[in-house]
C-alpha positions in Angstrom: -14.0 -85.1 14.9 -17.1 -83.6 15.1 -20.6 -84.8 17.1 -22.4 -84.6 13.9 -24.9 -88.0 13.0 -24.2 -89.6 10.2 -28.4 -90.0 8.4 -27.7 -93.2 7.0 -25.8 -95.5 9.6 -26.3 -93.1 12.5 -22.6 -93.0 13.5 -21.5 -89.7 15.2 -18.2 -90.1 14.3 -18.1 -87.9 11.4 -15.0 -86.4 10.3 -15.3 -82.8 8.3 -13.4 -81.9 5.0 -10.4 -79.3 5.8 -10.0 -76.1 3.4 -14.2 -76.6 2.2 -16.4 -73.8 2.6 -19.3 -76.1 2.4 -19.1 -77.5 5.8 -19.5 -81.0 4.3 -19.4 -84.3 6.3 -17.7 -88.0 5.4 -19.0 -90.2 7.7 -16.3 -92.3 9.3 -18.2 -95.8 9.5 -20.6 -95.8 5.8 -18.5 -93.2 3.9 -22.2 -91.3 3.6 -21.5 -87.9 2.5 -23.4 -85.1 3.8 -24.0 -81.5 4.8 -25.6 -80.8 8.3 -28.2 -77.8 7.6 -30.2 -76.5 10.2 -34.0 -76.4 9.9 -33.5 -72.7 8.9 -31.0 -72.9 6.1 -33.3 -76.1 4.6 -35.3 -74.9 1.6 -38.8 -74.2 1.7 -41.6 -75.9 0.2 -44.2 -73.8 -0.7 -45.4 -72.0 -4.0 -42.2 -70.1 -4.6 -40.1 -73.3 -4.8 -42.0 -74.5 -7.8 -42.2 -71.2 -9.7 -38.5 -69.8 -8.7 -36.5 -72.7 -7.0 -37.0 -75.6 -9.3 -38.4 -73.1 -12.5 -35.7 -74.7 -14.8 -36.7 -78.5 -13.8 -40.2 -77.6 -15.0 -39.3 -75.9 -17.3 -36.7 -78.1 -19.0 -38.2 -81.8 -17.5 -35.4 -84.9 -17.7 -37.8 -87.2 -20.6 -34.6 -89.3 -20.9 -35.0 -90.3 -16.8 -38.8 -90.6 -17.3 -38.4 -92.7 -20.5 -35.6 -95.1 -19.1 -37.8 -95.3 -16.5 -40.7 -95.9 -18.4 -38.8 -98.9 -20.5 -37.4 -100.5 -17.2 -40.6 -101.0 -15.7 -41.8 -102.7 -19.1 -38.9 -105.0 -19.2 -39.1 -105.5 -15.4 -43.3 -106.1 -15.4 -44.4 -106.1 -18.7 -47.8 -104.8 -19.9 -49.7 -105.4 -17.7 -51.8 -103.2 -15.3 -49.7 -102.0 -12.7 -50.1 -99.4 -9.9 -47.6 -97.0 -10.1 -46.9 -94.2 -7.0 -44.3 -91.4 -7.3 -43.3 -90.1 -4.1 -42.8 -86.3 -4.3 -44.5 -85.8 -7.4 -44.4 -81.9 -7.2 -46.6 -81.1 -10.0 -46.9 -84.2 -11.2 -44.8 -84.0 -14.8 -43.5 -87.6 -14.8 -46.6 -89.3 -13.8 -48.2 -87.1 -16.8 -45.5 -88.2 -19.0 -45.9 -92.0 -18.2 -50.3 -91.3 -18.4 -48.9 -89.8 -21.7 -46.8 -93.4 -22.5 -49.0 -96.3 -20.8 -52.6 -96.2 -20.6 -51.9 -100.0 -18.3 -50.6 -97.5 -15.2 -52.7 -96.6 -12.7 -50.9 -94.1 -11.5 -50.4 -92.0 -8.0 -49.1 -89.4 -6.6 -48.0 -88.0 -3.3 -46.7 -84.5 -2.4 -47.3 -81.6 0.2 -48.8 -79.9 -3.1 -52.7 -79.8 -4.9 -52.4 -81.8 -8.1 -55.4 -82.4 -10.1 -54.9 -84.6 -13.4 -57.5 -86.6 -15.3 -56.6 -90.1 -14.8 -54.1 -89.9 -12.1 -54.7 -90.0 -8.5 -53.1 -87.1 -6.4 -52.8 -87.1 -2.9 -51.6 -84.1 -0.9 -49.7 -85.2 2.1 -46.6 -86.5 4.0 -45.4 -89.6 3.1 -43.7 -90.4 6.1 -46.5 -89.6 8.2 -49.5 -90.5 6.4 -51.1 -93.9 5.5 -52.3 -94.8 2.2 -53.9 -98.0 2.3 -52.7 -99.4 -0.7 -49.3 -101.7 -1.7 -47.8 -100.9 -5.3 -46.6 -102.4 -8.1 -43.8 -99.7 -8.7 -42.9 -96.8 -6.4 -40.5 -94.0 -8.5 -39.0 -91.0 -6.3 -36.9 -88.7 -8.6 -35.0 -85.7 -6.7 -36.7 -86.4 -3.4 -34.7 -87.8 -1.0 -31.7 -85.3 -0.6 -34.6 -83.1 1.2 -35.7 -86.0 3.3 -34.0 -85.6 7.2 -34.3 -89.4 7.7 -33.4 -91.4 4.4 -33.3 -94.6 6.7 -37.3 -94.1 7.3 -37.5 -93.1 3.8 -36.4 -95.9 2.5 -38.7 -98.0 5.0 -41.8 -96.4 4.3 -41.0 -97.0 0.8 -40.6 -101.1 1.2 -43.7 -101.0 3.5 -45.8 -99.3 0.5 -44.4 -101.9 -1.8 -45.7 -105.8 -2.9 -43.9 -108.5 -2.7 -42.4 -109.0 -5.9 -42.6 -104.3 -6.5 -40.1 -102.2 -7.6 -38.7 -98.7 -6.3 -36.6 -96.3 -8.7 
């Protein structure tokens, strides 16, 4: 037994794998499975990450995501004018593609990054510590949250920021 929290249930009763390297974490209550990195070991999020970390993912973007994506909120919504935000948006390639797709999104952004795109509305900032002043239709976060400390708050911010009848992928 070790004294590590569990992020999503907050139990501290994690046990560790035997005979793995990885120092991973099965928490004993949820089942969560995780890795407890120190604010050292986590990645940083700067210009490097983009043009070395995460190259290939530019690179080489997932359209099959972003089009599944793209269908589900027409089959969920329709086509109608919807106000779309992606959380983590990085340099903004999915919210490009579905500009691209749907000329009925008004789409958003948010990521510690500068974006500039005609017709979509980048915001640089924190999602968990800044206010946005707007409810959406759909809220998309793809690759985001396994760098977030606290997915519990994640998840929160992300129902506040939604209306009553929105969606989150």
């Amino acid at each position: 037994m070790t004294n590590v929290q569990c992020s999503i249930c907050r139990n501290n009763q994690a046990i560790v794998f035997e005979g793995i390297s990885l120092n991973l974490y099965r928490c004993g209550a949820c089942g969560h499975v995780f890795k407890d990195i120190s604010k050292e070991e986590q990645e940083q999020y700067n210009e490097d990450y983009f043009s070395k970390v995460i190259k290939n993912w530019l690179d080489y973007p997932d359209y099959q995501l972003f089009e599944f994506i793209h269908k589900e909120i027409l089959r969920l919504k329709g086509d109608k004018l919807l106000q779309v935000l992606d959380i983590g948006c990085g340099k903004g390639i999915f919210l490009k593609y579905l500009k691209k797709k749907n000329y009925r999104l008004e789409l958003y952004g948010i990521d510690l990054t500068d974006n500039q795109y005609k017709g979509i509305h980048f915001i640089k900032g924190d999602i968990l510590k800044d206010e946005l002043g707007i409810k959406f239709d759909i809220i998309c976060s793809v690759a985001v949250v396994e760098h977030i400390d606290d997915p519990r708050q994640f998840i929160k911010k992300i129902n506040s920021l939604l209306l009553p009848d929105g969606i989150a992928f």
